[in-house]
C-alpha positions, 0 to 999 in steps of 0.5 A: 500500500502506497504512502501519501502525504498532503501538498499544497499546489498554488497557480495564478487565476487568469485576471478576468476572474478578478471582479468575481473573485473579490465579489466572492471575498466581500462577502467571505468577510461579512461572514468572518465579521459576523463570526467575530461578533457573535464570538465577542458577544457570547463571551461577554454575555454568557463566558461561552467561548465558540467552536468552529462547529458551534457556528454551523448552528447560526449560519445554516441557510446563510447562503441564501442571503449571499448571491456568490458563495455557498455554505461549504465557503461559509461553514470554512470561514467560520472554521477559519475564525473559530481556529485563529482566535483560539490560537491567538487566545482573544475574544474578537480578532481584527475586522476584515475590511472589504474597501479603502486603502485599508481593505483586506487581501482577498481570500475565499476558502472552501471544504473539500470537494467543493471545487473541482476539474472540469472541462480544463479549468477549475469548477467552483461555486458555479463558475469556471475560472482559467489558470495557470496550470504548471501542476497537470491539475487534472491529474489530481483529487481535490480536497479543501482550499481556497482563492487568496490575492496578492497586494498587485490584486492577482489571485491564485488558486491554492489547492490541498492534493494527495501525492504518493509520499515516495519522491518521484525526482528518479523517474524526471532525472531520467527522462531528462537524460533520455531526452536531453543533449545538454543539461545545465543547472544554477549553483544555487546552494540548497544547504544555505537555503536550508539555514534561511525563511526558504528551508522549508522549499528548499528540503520539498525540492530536494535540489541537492539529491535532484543534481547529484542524480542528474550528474551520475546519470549524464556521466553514464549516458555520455551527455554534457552536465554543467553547474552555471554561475547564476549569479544576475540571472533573474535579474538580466533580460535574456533577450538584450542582456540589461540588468534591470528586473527585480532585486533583492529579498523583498522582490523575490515576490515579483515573478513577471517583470517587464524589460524597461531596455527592450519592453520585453516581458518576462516570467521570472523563472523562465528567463533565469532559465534562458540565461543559465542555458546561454552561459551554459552553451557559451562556456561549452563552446569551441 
């Protein structure tokens, strides 16, 4: 019998889904408001402190009074709360704010099965909304998650899957040998990472035991493989080579930028990609 583990997969909502997404969070947080009241008010009065289940009774039908969501949405929001304020030990937590310069970020939860695949794009509350799928959505079972936007107003589908615990990187370290002439990979080192905010990324990709499998099986296969210097990778346009695109830690955010030379634009990764190949195939060239 196969062991599973829990993994969050996260890819960008096309932008047009936008207007519906935040219709949907305005009314996450008049439902997150409500729950902060009444949570705040059975303590005053009664020294009764409320259990995400305990919710369920004051909010059954409350999708009748909401035009977007439903009550798997609404039965999480108050789960949500009824978690966080028992962490955070107080009696009411802060107010999500729908509009101003104040408003809170996006975010529409939602239980297992309430969305799903269909028809090559993900199916929730009635609506179908477009992604980036760089995970193969289809081939996963869906349980709880939820839509969350970003402080650039982009949102992403966040989803938890259940994936084989036994890691698959032997199987694609293979397949790229097979298929590949040559291979070249960033310097990156993943034991720094471990010691940094980014350990936790780091250990799920395995990177060193990922490059050491590529290494060993280029030997055998007779095929070019080659650590690059990635140093200004992301930050240099592939295409004219000016070193313009985001730096820093705080910018490690940013995953598309434009080239303020040339005007070409760019997805962070794919162009550091491009960049490590060109240094790569300049450095192994005759």
């Amino acid at each position: 019998m196969k062991s599973t583990c829990i993994k969050v997969l996260k890819v960008r909502v096309k932008d047009r889904h936008a207007p519906l997404l935040r219709s949907m969070a305005t009314e996450v947080n008049q439902v997150w408001n409500y729950c902060n009241e009444l949570s705040d008010r059975m303590i005053r009065e009664r020294g009764r402190w409320m259990s995400g289940f305990d919710f369920s009774t004051y909010t059954v039908g409350a999708s009748k009074q909401f035009e977007h969501i439903g009550s798997s949405t609404i039965q999480e929001t108050a789960e949500h709360y009824a978690s966080k304020r028992f962490s955070a030990k107080r009696r009411k937590l802060r107010w999500r704010k729908s509009f101003g310069d104040k408003r809170s970020l996006g975010w529409v939860p939602f239980k297992a099965r309430a969305a799903h695949w269909k028809h090559g794009q993900v199916f929730f509350a009635g609506s179908h909304f477009k992604v980036w799928d760089s995970f193969g959505l289809a081939n996963y079972k869906f349980r709880a998650g939820c839509f969350t936007e970003d402080a650039r107003g982009r949102w992403y589908f966040c989803i938890c899957v259940s994936v084989d615990r036994t890691c698959p990187k032997g199987q694609f370290s293979r397949n790229l040998v097979n298929r590949c002439g040559e291979i070249y990979v960033g310097d990156v080192s993943s034991s720094k990472l471990t010691k940094t905010t980014m350990a936790k990324s780091a250990l799920d990709a395995s990177w060193a035991s990922f490059k050491t499998m590529l290494d060993y099986k280029s030997q055998q296969a007779g095929i070019v493989y080659r650590e690059i210097n990635e140093a200004y990778t992301t930050r240099a346009c592939s295409e004219c080579g000016s070193l313009c695109g985001p730096q820093g830690i705080r910018a490690l955010s940013v995953r598309d930028w434009q080239c303020v030379e040339c005007g070409v634009q760019h997805d962070r990764d794919v162009n550091a990609a491009r960049n490590i190949l060109r240094l790569g195939a300049g450095h192994c060239a005759p």
